[in-house]
MOPAC internal coordinates of N, CA, C and O (Angstrom, degrees):
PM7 1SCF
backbone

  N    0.0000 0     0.00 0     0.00 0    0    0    0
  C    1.4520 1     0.00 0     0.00 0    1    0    0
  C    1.5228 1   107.36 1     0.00 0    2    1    0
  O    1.2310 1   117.69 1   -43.32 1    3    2    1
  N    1.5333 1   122.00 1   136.68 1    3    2    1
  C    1.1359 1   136.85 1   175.90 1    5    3    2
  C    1.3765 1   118.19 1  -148.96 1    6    5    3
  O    1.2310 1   129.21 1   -50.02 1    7    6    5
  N    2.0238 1    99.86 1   129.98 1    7    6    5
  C    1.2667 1   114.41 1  -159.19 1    9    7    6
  C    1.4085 1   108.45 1  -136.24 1   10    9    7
  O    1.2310 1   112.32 1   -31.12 1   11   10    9
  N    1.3109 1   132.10 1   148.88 1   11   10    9
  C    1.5520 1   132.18 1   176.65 1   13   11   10
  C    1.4354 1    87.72 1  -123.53 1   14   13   11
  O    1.2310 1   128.84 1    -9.61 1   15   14   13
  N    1.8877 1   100.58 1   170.39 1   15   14   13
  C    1.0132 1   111.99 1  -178.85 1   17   15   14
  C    1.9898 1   126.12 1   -76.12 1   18   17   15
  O    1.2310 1   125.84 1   -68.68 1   19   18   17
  N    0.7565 1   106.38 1   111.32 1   19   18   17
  C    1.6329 1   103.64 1   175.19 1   21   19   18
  C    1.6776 1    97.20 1   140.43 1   22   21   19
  O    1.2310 1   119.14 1   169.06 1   23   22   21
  N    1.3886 1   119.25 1   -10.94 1   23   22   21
  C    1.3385 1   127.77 1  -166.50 1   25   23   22
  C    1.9966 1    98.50 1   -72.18 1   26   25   23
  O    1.2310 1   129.28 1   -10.41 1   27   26   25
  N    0.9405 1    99.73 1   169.59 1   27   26   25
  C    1.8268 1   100.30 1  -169.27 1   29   27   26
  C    1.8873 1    89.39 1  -105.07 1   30   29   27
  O    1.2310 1   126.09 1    -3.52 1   31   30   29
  N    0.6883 1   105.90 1   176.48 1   31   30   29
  C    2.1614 1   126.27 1  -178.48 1   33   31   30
  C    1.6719 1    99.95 1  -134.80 1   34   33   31
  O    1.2310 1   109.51 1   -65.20 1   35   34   33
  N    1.1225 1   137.27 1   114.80 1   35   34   33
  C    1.5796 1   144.04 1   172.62 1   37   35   34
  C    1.9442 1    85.65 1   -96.57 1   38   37   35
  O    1.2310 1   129.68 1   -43.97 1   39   38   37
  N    1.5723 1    98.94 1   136.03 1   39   38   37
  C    1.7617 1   102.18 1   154.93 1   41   39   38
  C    1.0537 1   112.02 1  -149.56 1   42   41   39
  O    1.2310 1   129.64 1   -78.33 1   43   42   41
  N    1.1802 1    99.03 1   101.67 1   43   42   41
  C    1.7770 1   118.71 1  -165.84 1   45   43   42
  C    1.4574 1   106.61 1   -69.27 1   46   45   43
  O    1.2310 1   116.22 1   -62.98 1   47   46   45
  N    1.0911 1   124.79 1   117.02 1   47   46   45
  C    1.8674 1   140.63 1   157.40 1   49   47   46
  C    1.2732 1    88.26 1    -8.77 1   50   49   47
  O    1.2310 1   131.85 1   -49.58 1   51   50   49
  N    1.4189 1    94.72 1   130.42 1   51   50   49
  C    2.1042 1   107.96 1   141.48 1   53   51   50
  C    1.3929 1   116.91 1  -106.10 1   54   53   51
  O    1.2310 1   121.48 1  -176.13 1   55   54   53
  N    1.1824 1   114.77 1     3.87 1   55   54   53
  C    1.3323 1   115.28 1  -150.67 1   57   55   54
  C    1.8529 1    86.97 1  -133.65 1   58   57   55
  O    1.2310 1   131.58 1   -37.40 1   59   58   57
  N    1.6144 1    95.25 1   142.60 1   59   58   57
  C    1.5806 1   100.60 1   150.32 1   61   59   58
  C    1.3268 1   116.42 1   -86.61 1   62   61   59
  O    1.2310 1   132.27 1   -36.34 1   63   62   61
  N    1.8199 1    93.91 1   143.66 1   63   62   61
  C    1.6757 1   113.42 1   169.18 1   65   63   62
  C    2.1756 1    98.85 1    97.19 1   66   65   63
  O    1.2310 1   128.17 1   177.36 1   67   66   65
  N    1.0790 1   101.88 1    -2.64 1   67   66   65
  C    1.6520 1   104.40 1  -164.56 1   69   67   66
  C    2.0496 1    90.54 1  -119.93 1   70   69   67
  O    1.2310 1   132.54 1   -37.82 1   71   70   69
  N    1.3061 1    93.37 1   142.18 1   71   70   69
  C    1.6368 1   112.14 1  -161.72 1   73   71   70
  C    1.3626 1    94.06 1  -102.61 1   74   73   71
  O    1.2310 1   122.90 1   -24.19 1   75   74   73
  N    1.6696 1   112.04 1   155.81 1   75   74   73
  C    1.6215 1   122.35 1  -167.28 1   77   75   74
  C    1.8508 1    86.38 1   -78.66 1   78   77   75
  O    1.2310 1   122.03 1   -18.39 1   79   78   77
  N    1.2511 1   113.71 1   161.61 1   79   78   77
  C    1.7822 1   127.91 1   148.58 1   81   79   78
  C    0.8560 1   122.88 1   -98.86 1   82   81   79
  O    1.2310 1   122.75 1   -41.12 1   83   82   81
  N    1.2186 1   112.33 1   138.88 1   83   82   81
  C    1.7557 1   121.12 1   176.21 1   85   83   82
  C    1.4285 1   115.50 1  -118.85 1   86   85   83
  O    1.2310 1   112.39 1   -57.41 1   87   86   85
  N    1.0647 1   131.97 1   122.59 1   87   86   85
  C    1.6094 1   115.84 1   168.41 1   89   87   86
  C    1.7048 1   100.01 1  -147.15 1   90   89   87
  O    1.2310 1   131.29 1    -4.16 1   91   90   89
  N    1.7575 1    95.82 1   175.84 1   91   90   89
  C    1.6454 1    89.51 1   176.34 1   93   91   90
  C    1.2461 1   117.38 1  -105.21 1   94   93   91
  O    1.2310 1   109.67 1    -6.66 1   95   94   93
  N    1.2789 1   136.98 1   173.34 1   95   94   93
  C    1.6651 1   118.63 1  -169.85 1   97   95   94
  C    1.2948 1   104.88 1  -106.04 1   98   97   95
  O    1.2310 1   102.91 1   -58.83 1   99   98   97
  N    1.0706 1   148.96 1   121.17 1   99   98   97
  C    1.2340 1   166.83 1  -103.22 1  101   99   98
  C    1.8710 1   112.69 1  -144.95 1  102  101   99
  O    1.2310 1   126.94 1   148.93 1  103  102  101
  N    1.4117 1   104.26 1   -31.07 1  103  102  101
  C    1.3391 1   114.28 1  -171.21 1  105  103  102
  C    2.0678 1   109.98 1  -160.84 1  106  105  103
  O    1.2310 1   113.93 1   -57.61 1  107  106  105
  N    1.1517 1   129.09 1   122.39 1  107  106  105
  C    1.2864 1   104.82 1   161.86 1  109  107  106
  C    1.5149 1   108.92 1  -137.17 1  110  109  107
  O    1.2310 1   138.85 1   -36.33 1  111  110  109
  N    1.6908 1    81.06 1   143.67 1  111  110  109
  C    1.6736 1   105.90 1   176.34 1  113  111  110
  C    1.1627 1   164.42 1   -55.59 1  114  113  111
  O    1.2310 1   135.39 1   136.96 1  115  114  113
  N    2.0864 1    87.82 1   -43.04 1  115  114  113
  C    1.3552 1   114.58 1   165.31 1  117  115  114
  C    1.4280 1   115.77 1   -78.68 1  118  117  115
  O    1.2310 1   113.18 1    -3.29 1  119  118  117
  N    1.6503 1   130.50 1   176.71 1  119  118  117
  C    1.1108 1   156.09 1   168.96 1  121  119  118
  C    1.2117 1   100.47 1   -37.04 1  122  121  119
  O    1.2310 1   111.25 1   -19.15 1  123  122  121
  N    1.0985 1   134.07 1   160.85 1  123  122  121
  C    1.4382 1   152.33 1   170.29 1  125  123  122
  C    1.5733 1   100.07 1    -6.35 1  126  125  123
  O    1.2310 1   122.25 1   -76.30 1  127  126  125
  N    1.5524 1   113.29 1   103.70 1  127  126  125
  C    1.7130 1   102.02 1  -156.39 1  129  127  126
  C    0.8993 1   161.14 1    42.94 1  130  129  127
  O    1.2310 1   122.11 1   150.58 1  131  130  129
  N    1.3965 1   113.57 1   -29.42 1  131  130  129
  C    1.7315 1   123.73 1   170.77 1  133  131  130
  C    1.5069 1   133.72 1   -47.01 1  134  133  131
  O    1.2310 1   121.54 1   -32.35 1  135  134  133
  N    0.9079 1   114.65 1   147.65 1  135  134  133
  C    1.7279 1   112.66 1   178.05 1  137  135  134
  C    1.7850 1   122.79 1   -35.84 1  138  137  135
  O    1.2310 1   117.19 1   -35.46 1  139  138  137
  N    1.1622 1   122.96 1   144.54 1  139  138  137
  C    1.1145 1   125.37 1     8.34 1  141  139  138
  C    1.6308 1   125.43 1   -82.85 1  142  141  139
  O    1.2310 1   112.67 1    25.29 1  143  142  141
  N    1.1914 1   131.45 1  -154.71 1  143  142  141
  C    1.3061 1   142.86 1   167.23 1  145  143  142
  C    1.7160 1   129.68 1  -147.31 1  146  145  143
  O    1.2310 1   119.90 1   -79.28 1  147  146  145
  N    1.4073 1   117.79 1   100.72 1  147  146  145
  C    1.9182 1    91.81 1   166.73 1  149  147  146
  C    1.3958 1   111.66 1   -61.03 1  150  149  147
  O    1.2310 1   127.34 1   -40.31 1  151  150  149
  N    1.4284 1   103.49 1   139.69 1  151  150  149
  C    1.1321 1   106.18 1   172.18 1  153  151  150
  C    1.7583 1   108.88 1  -142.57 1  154  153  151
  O    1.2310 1   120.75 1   -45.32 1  155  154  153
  N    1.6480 1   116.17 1   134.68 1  155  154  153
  C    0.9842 1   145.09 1  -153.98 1  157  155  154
  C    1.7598 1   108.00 1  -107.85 1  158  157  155
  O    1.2310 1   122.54 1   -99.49 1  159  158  157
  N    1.3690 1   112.73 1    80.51 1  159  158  157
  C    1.4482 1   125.80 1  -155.56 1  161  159  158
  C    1.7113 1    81.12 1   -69.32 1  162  161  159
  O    1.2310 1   132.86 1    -2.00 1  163  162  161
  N    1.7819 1    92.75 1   178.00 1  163  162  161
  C    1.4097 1   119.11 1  -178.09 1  165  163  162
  C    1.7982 1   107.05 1   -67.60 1  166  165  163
  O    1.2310 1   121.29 1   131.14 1  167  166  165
  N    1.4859 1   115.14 1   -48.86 1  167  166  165
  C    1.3206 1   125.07 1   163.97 1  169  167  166
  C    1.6762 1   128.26 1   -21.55 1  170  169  167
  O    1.2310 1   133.25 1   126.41 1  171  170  169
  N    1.5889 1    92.00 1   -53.59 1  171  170  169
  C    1.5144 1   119.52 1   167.29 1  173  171  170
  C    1.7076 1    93.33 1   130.41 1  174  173  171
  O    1.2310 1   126.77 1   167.73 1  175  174  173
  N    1.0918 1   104.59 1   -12.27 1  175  174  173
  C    1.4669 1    97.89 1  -171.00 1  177  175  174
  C    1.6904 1   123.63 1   -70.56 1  178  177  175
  O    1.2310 1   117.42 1   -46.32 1  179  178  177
  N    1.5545 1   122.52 1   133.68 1  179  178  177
  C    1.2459 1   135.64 1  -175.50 1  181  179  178
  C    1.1008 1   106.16 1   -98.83 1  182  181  179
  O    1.2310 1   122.88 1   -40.63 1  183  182  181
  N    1.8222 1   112.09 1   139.37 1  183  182  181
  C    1.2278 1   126.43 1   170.80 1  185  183  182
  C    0.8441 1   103.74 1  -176.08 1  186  185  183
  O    1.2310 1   123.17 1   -34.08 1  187  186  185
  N    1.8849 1   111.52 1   145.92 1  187  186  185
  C    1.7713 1   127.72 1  -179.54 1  189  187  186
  C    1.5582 1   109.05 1   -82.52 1  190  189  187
  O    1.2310 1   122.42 1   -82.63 1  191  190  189
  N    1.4052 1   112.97 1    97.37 1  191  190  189
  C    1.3394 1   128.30 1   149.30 1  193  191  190
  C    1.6969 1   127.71 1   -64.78 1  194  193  191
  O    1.2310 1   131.14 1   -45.16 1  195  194  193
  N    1.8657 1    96.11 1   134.84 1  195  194  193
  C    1.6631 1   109.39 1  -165.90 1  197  195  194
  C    2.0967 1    65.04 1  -124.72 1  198  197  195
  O    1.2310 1   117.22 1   -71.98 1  199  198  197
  N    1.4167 1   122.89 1   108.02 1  199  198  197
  C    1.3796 1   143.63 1   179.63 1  201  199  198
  C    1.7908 1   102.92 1   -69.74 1  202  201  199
  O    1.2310 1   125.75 1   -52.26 1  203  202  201
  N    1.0359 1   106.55 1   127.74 1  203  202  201
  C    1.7414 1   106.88 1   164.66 1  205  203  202
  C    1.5905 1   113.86 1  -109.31 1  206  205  203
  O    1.2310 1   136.14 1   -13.22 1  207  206  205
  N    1.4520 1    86.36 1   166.78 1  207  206  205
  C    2.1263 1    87.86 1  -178.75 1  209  207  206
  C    1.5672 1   108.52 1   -49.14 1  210  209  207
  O    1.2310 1   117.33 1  -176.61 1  211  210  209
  N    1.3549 1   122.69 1     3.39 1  211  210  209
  C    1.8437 1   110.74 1  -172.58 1  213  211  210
  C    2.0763 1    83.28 1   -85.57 1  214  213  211
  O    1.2310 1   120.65 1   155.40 1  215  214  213
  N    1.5210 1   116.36 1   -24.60 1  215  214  213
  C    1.2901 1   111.31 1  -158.03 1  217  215  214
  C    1.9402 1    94.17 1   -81.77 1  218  217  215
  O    1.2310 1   127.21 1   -18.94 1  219  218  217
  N    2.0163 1   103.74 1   161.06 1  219  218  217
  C    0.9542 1   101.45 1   142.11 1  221  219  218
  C    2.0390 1   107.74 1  -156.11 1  222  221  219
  O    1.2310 1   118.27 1     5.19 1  223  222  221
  N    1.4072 1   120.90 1  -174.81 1  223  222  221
  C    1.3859 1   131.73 1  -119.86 1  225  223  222
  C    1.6978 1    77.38 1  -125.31 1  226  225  223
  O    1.2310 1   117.28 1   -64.55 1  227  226  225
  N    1.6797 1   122.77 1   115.45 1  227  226  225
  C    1.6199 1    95.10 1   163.51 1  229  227  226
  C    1.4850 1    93.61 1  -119.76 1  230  229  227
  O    1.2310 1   118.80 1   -55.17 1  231  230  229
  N    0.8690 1   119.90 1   124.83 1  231  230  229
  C    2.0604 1   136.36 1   176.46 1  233  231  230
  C    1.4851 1    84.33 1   -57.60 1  234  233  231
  O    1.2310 1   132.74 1   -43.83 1  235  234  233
  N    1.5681 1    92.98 1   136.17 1  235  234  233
  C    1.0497 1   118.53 1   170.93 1  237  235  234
  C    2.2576 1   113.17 1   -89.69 1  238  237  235
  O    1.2310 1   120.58 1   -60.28 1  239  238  237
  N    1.0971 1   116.49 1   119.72 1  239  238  237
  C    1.2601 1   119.19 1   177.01 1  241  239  238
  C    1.6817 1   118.30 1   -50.44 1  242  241  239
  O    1.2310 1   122.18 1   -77.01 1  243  242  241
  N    1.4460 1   113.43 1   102.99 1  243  242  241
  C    1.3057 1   101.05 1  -173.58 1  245  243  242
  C    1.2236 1    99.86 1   -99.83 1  246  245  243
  O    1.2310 1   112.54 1   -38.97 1  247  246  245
  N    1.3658 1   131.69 1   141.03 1  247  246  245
  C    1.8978 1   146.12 1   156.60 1  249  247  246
  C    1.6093 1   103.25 1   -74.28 1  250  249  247
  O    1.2310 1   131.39 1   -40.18 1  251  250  249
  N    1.7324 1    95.62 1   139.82 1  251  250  249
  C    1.4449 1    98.41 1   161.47 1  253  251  250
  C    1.2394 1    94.40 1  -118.33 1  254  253  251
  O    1.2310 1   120.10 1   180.00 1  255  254  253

């Protein structure tokens, strides 16, 4: 998985009755994109995400 900053984080439910998260990633840690990530949910709430296969990566559209 590879992510830049401004890119969104999807974390799709495993569970019934429990809603996917969305936030944008704010900072990343690993090597050339790789995990981890801050990420700055819809809530407002921050936290360093290590992403599992429920997660996925949507690139954010950059303009030049």
């Amino acid at each position: 998985m590879h992510a830049a900053v401004g890119d969104q984080l999807h974390i799709h439910s495993r569970s019934v009755g429990m809603t996917d998260r969305t936030g944008e990633i704010t900072e990343v840690h690993g090597a050339n994109g790789e995990p981890p990530y801050l990420v700055r949910f819809e809530d407002g709430h921050e936290g360093l995400v290590y992403p599992g296969p429920d997660s996925i990566v949507e690139h954010s559209k950059k303009t030049s």
